[in-house]
Every structure is written in structure tokens, then in C-alpha cells.
PLY file of the C-alpha trace (Angstrom):
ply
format ascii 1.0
element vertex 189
property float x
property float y
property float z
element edge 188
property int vertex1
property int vertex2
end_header
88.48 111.34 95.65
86.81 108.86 98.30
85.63 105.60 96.86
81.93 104.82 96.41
80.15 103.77 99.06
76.93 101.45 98.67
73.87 102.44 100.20
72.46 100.29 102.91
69.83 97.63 100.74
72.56 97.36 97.78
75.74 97.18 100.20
73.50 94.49 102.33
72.90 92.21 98.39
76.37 92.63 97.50
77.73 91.16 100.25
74.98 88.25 100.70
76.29 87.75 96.89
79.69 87.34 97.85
79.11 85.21 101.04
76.81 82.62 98.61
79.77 82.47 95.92
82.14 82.26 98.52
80.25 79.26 100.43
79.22 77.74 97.07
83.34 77.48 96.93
84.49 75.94 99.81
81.42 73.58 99.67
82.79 72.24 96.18
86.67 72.37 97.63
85.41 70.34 100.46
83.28 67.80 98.38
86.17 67.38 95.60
88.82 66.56 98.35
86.21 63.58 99.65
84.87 65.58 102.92
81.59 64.52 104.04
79.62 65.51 106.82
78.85 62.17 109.78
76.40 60.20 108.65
73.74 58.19 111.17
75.63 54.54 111.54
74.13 51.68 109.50
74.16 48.30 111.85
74.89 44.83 110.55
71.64 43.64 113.09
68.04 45.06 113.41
67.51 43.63 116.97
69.63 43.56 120.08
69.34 42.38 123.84
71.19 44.10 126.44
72.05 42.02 129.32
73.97 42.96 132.39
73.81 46.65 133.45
70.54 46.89 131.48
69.75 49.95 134.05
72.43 52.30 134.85
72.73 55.92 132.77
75.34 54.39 129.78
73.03 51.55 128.93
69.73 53.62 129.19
71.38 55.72 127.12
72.48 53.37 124.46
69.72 52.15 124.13
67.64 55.03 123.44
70.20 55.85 120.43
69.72 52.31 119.21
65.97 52.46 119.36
66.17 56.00 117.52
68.92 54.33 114.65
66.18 51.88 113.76
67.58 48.79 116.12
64.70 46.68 117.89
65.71 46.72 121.43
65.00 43.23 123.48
65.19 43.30 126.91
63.36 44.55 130.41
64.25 47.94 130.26
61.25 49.91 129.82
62.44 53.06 128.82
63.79 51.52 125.62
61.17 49.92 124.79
59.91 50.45 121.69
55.99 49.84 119.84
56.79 45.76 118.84
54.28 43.53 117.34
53.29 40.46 118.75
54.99 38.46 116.03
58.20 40.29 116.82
58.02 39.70 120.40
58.77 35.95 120.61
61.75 36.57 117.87
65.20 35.96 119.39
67.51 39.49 118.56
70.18 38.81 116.23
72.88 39.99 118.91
73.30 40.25 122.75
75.62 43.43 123.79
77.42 41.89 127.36
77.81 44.72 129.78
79.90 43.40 131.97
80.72 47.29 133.90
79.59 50.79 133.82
80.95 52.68 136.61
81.25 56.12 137.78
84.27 56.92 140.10
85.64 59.92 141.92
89.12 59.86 143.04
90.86 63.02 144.55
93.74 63.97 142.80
95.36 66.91 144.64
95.53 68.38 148.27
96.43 71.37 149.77
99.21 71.57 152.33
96.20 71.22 154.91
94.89 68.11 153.50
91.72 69.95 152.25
90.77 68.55 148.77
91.99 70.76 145.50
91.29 68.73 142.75
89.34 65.41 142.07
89.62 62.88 138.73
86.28 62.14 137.40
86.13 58.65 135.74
83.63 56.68 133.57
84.27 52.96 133.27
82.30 51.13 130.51
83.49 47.29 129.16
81.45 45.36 126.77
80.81 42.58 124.54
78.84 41.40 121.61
77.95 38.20 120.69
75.42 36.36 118.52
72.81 34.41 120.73
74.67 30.85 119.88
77.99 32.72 121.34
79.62 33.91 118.33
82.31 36.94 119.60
81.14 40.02 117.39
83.30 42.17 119.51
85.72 41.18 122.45
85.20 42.23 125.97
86.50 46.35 125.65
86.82 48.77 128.63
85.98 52.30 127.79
87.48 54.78 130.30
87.25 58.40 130.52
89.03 60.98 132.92
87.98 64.72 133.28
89.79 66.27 135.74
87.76 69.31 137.79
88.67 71.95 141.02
87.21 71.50 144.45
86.47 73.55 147.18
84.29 73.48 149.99
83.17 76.81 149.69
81.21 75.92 146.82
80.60 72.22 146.99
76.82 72.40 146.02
77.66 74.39 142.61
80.74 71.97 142.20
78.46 68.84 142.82
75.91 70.03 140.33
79.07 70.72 137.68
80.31 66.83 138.48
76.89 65.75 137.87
77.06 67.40 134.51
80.50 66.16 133.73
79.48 62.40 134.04
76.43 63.05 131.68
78.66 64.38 129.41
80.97 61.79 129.62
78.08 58.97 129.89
77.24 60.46 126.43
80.73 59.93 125.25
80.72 56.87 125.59
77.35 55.99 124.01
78.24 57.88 121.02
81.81 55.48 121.28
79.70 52.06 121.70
77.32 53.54 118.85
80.78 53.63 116.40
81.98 50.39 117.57
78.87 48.64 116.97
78.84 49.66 113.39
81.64 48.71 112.69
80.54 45.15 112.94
79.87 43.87 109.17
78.21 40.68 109.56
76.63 38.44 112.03
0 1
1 2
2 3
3 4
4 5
5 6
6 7
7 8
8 9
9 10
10 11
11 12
12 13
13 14
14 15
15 16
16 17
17 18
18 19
19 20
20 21
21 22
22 23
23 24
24 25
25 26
26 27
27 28
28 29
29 30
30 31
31 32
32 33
33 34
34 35
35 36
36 37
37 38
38 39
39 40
40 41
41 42
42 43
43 44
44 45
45 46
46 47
47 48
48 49
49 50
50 51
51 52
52 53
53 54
54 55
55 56
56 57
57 58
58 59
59 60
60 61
61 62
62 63
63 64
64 65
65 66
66 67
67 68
68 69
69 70
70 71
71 72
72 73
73 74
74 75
75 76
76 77
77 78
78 79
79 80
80 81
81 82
82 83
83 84
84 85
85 86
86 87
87 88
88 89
89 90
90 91
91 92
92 93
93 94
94 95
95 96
96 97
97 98
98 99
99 100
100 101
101 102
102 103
103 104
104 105
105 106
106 107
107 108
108 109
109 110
110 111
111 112
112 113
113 114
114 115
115 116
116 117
117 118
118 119
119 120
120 121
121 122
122 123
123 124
124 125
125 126
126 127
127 128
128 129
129 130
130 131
131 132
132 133
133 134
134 135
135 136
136 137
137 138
138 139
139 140
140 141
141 142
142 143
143 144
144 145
145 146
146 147
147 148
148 149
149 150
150 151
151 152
152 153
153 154
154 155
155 156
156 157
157 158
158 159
159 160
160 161
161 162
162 163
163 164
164 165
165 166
166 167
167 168
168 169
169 170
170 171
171 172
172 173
173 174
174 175
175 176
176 177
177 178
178 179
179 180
180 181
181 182
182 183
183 184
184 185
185 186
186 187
187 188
């Protein structure tokens, strides 16, 4: 005799049953074993000039996420500006983040027997420092560097610039997201 088989409605609640114990679960095995999802980074300052490469695509960037985790943002740069008071604006920020590089690079890697170019090595230099405004080292000078390595050919060297293009955002966000952690771990000023 062939088992029963649920109808369509009930076979569709059983299952959503057993999915919800079944998450219900792992979500306590996770929370027992101390998992917890990322949490937004808490900062040891509330205010923060940027001097040096207060312009390029990293340090626009950075900025932005540093206006959007709640840190006042004290410099030129207009498009990190946030809304400030008046009584704000003649403040001094608690720290000054140094950026000392932020560099894109492009460095062919392979050739073909011809000399034509195979393969280029995309890299993202980023070096740093933070400092209180009386020149207490927060964080020493550190280089970030990131590689991706991508194909060439000629054939299709406008879809391959638009694909290095989007391989130095990605990697430009990298390194924000990098900075970001760094910056949190700071404890006190």
C-alpha cells in the first residue's frame, strides 16, 4: 500500500511547520555556542578630521560610512558633510585620520609569446594614521594593499575596462569596510 500523500494546502503547512522548528533550532544552536550576527562598530570619538587625500574614492568613501555610524566629520570635503550646528562648527574633532596614500595601480602580469598583454594585477594602496589633535599616535602609519588579478584582451578592452572599473570599487570598498574595523578598535583617546 502507497503511503499517504498530503494534499496541496496541508502538505504546503506541514512543511512551513517543519522549516520554523527546524530554524527555531539552529537559531538556538547558534546563539548557545556564542554566534552573533556583525554588529555596526561603536567608535571611541564622535568627531574626526580627515586630512591628506580628503578627495580621492577611499576617503570619500570613508567618510560617508563615518557620517552614517554617527561620527561628525570635520573637514572640506563636501560630500561628507553632514547638518552641524553652529556651536559644533568651531569645536576641534577629537581625532585627525592622516592619509598619507590611496592609490590605484595597474601592473601587467602576463604576456603572450607576442608580447600582447594576457593578464594585468589590479592594486589598491591605502596607508593611514590616527592621532589626537595634540599628536597623540591612536594608530601607527598602516598600508592597506589589495591585489585582484583579471584577463586582458584587446578584443574586448571596453567591456574589460568597465569590469576594472568595477574591481577597484569593490576593492575601494574593502578597504573602507577595513579602516571602519581598525578604527574601532581604538578604545580611548
Amino acid at each position: 500500500m502507497a503511503p499517504a500523500v498530503l494534499k496541496s494546502p496541508a502538505r504546503r503547512a506541514a512543511l512551513r511547520g517543519l522549516a520554523a522548528a527546524g530554524s527555531a533550532g539552529l537559531l538556538a544552536g547558534l546563539t548557545g555556542c556564542g554566534f552573533a550576527l556583525r554588529q555596526a562598530p561603536k567608535f571611541a570619538f564622535e568627531s574626526v578630521r580627515v586630512a591628506g587625500f580628503e578627495n580621492t574614492a577611499v576617503s570619500r568613501g570613508l567618510q560617508q560610512a563615518m557620517v552614517s555610524s554617527g561620527i561628525r566629520v570635520v573637514n572640506s570635503s563636501a560630500a561628507a558633510q553632514a547638518p552641524v550646528d553652529p556651536a559644533q562648527a568651531a569645536e576641534q574633532p577629537q581625532v585627525v585620520l592622516f592619509v598619507a596614500l590611496d592609490r590605484h595601480e595597474r601592473v601587467v602580469s602576463g604576456q603572450t609569446d607576442s608580447g600582447q598583454v594576457r593578464e594585468l594585477t589590479l592594486r589598491t594602496r591605502f596607508r593611514f594614521r590616527l592621532a589626537t589633535p595634540k599628536g597623540k599616535v591612536l594608530i601607527e602609519d598602516t598600508e592597506l594593499l589589495l591585489e585582484r588579478d583579471i584577463s586582458f584582451s584587446e578584443t574586448v578592452a571596453l567591456a574589460k575596462a568597465a569590469e576594472e572599473n568595477l574591481m577597484f570599487r569593490d576593492m575601494d570598498g574593502d578597504i573602507v569596510q577595513q579602516v571602519l574595523r581598525r578604527l574601532a578598535a581604538v578604545k580611548s583617546l
